[in-house]
N, C-alpha and C positions, 0 to 999 in steps of 0.2 A: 524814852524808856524802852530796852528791849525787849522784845517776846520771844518765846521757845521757837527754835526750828524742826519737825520732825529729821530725823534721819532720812528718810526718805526723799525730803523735799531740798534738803542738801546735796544729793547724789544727784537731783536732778539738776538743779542750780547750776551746779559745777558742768553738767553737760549741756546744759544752754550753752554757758560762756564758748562753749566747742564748735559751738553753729556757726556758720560766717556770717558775714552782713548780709548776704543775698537771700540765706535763707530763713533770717527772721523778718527781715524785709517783706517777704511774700508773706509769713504768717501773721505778720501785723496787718496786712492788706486782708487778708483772711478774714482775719476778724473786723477789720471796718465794714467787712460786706456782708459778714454773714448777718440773720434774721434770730431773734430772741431765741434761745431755748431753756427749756426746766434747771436742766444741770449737765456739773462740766464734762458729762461722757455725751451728753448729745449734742454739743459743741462742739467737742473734737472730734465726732464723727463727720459733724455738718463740716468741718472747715480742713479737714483732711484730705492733706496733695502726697498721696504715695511720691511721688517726683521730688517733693522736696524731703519731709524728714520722715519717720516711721509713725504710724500710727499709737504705740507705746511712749513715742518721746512726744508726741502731739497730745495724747491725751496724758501725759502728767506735768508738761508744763501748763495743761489748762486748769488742772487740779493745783498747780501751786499758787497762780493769778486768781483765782476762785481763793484760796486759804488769804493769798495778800490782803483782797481787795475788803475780806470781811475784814480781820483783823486793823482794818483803817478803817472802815463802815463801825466797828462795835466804839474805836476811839475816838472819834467824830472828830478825824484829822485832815487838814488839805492834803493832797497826796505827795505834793512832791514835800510837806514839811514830815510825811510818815519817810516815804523813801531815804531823805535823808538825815533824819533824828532816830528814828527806831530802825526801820528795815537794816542801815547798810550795819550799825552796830549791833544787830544779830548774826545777821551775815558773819561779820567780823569774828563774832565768838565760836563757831560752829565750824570756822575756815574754811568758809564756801570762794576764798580766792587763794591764788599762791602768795606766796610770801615776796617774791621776786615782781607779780604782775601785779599785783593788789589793786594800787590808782587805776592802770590802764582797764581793767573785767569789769571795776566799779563802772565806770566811766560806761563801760558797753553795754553793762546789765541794766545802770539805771535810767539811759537814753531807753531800751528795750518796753523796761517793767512801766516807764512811766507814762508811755503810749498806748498798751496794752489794757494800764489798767485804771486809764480813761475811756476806754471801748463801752461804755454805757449801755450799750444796746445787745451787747454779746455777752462781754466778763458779766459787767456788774446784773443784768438780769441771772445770768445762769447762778451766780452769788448768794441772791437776794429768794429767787423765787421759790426754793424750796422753804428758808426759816419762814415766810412770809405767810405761805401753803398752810407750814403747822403752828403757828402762833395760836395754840389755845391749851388752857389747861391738860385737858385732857385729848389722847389724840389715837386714833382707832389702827388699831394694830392689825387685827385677824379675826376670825368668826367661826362658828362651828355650829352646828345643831346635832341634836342629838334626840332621838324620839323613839317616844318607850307605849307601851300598852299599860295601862292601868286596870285590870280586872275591879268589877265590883263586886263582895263578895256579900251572899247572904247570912244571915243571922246567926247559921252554923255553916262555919266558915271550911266545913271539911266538904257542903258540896259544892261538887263544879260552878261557876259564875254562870249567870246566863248573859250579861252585857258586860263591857270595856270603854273605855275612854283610850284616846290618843293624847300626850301629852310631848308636847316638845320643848325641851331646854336649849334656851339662846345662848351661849357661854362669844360674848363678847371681850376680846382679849385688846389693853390699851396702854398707852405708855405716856407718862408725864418728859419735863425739860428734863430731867436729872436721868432721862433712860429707862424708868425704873416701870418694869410688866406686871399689872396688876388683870386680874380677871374679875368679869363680871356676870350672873346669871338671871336669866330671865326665865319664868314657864312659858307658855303660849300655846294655844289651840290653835284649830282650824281659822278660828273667826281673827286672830291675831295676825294667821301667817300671812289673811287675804288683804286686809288692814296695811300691812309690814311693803306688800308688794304693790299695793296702788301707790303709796306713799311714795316709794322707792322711782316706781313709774312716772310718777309724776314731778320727779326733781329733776330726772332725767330730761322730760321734755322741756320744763324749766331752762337748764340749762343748755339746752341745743336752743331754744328762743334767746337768750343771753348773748350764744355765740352766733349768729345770724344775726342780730341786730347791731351785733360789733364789726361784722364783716367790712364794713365801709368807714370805719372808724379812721384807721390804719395802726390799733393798738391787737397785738398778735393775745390771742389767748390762749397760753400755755394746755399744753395735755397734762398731768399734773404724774411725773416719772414715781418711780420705787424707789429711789435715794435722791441724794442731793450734798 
């Protein structure tokens, strides 16, 4: 069954097949050596040889191994039966080869993609780590507070107040699977924000004990990036 190809990831496509052997050679070496990371821009910064290709074509063929590798991870396909049932029949539809070279690109693209994106420790974490991060209903987008004076006023409310309260609104801003920003509001005083901040402190130490105790594991524990 085939799947959609961006535009974009077709332009790229087409300028792999451009690369020679020497120079996906080293980038497959690249990535057998490099170390986990979050997602595909701090992988192709980690594995980026200005000597071999640009930084632009490094990190969007790692965005397109990162798009492959899910798209055969959501169909729970073996890979070389994705590479050759789905991938090359997209390919095909999108004319990510010439007409003239077709066999010969395939042939180069899918030696290429099917080493690539066995790289388990490179592609497929950088792949996986982010949906994995946000697999929950709901998933925290942004925060804001905002705090206001509350006068209290007397009985005849034309005189001046003599006391006030602080009142602060938590406006937590979050986003479901479907993308979709929902906002949410909290009041809170003093006694909430002090509450808000041990809690907060103390997850923190949490996990720096989590990451210390994995130190000797040899399982890397991701910093958790802005996209993925």
């Amino acid at each position: 069954m085939s799947f959609r190809v961006p535009p974009e990831d077709v332009a790229r496509l087409r300028e792999l097949l451009k690369l020679t052997d020497e120079q996906l050679s080293r980038l497959l070496a690249s990535l057998a050596e490099a170390p986990p990371e979050f997602n595909y821009f701090d992988l192709a910064a980690r594995i980026f040889a200005p000597d071999n290709i640009s930084f632009p074509q490094t990190q969007g063929i790692i965005q397109v191994l990162v798009s492959l590798y899910r798209t055969a991870d959501k169909r729970e396909l073996p890979m070389e039966k994705f590479l050759d049932e789905d991938a090359f029949q997209s390919f095909s539809q999108v004319e990510v080869f010439s007409k003239e070279g077709k066999e010969q690109e395939w042939g180069k693209l899918r030696s290429f993609l099917l080493s690539a994106l066995t790289k388990e420790r490179s592609i497929g974490t950088a792949a996986k780590a982010g949906p994995i991060q946000t697999d929950h209903d709901q998933i925290f987008s942004g925060a804001r507070i905002l705090t206001d004076l509350r006068p209290i006023y007397h009985l005849n409310v034309a005189e001046a107040p003599s006391a006030a309260t602080v009142v602060h609104m938590l406006k937590i801003t979050h986003r479901d699977h479907y993308k979709g920003n929902y906002d949410s509001y909290f009041a809170l005083d003093n006694n909430d924000l002090a509450v808000m901040k041990g809690l907060i402190e103390r997850a923190q130490k949490k996990e720096e004990t989590l990451r210390q105790i994995m130190k000797d594991t040899g399982v890397t524990i991701l910093a958790a990036g802005y996209f993925y």
